[in-house]
Structure formats: C-alpha cells, structure tokens
N, C-alpha and C positions, 0 to 999 in steps of 0.2 A: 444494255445492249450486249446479246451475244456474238462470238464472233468467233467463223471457222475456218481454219486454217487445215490444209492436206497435206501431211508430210510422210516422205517420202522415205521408210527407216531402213535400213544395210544394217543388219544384227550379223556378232562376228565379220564385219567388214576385213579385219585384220588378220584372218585365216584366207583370205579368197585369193586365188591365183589368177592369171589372165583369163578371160572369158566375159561370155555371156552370164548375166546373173537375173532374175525376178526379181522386184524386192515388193516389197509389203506397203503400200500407200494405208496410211491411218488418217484420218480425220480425229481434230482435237477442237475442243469447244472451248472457247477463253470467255469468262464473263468480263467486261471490262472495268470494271468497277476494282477488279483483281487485278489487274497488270499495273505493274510499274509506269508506265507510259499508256498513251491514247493508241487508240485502234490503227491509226494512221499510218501506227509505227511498222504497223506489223506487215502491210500491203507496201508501206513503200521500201520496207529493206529486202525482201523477197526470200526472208530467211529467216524461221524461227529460231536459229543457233545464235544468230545478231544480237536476239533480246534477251534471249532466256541461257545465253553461251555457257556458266556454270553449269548449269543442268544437264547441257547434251555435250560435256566432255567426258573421256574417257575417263575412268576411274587410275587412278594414280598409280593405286598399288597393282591393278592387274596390268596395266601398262610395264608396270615394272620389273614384274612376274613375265612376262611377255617378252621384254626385251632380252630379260635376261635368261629367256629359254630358246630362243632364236639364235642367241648369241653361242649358246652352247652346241648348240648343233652344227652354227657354221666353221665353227675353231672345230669343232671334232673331225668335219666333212673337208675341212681347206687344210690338218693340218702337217699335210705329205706334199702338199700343191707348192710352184714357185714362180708359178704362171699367177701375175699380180690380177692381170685380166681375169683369169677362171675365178678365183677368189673374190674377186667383189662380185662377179655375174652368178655366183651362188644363190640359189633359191632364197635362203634365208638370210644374208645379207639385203639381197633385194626386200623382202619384206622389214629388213628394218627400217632402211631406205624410204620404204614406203611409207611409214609414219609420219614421215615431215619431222616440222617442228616439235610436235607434238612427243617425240622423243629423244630430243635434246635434252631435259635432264635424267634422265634415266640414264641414257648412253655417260654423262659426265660424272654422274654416279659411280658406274662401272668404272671408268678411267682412272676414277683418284683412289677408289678402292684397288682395281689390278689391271696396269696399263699394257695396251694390247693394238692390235693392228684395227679394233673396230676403232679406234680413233680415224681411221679412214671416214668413215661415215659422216664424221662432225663437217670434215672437205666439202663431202659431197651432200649433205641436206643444205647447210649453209650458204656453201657456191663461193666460198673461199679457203684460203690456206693461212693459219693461224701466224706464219714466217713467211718474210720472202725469203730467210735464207732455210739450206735442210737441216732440219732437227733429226735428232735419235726420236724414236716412238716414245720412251718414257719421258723427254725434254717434251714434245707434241702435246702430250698426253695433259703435263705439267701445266702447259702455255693454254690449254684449251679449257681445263678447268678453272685458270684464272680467269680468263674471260668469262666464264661462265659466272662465275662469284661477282666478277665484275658488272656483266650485264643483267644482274638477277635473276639469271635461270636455275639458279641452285645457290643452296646457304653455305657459308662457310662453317 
C-alpha cells in the first residue's frame, strides 16, 4: 500500500521576519511496507515530524553556526544600549527567541564557553528563572549550564 501524505515545507524558516510567507506544499509517497509503524500512524498524528522527527530536525551544526551568528550581531548591535527592554526586542535576539527549544543547547554551549547576557534567552524560551534569588550573569550562566548537563540537554 502506498500512501501520501502533503507537507507543508518553510526552507530557511529561520531567516524570516514577520510577515506574510508562500511556502511550497510537497507531496511525498511512503510505501508501507518501509515505515516503522502502520499507515494509521501517519493520518492519525497529523504530522509527518511525529514519525519521522530525526529526519525533519534542524541540522545541529548549522543551528549552531546560526546561533552563534545571531548572537554576534546582537552583542555588536545592544552593545552601547542599557535599556534592558531595547536589548532583548533586538531583531536578532528575537530570532533566537524564536527557535524555541530547539536552541537550548547551542545557547548552553555558548554560556560555558563565554558567559554573557544571552543567558537571558534561557529565561525566556524556558519561562523560568534558573534562582529565585539574583545571580551575577557568570553564577546565571553557571546555574544554567548545570541544568542543562542535568537535564540532558548538553554533555558534560
């Protein structure tokens, strides 16, 4: 049994700013005999990233490449500003933002390599704060990276 599925692909998703966008609908043919799981699977999760999720993740290294070119832009751009507000509503802050989870280890990367105020971002994708009481950025940086080692978002 063949079986076909429409999806729906955003190339460079990670470059786009607010707006309207096109994007490219693909049809893809899955023999089943090939997939992991029965046909069932694939009509009832409404998402071919569900089943096939390795496949349609970002590539690691260009994520990483990415972050860390985003990152250089917005330390170059925030780094006269003391308005905490202008600095995070930075273009390319936002777009790191915008990665979600999906860039959690790369940002903890950065952090235990050279600790810095995008330790903000870990706040804000998360939707917590690593203390309740206030740390230094380098202690922040510290605290978030062991989480991170903790929670297996990056190796020790």
């Amino acid at each position: 049994m063949i079986l076909k599925k429409t999806v729906t692909m955003a190339p460079v998703l990670l470059a786009l700013t607010a707006g309207v966008y096109n994007f490219q609908s693909t049809n893809m043919l899955f023999n089943e005999a090939n997939l992991p799981i029965g046909s069932h699977a694939i009509e009832q999760s409404g998402s071919i990233s569900k089943i096939f999720g390795d496949y349609f993740q970002l590539d690691e290294k260009y994520l990483e490449s990415r972050i860390k070119f985003l990152t250089s832009k917005w330390l170059k751009q925030t780094i006269i500003l003391s308005d905490v507000h202008a600095i995070i509503a930075n273009e390319n802050f936002q777009q790191i933002l915008s990665l979600g989870e999906l860039a959690i280890p790369s940002i903890l990367n950065e952090l235990r390599i050279k600790p810095s105020i995008l330790v903000w971002a870990m706040n804000l994708i998360t939707g917590k704060k690593i203390s309740a009481t206030n740390l230094t950025i380098d202690e922040a940086c510290k605290a978030w990276v062991k989480w991170g080692i903790a929670n297996q978002k990056i190796h020790q």
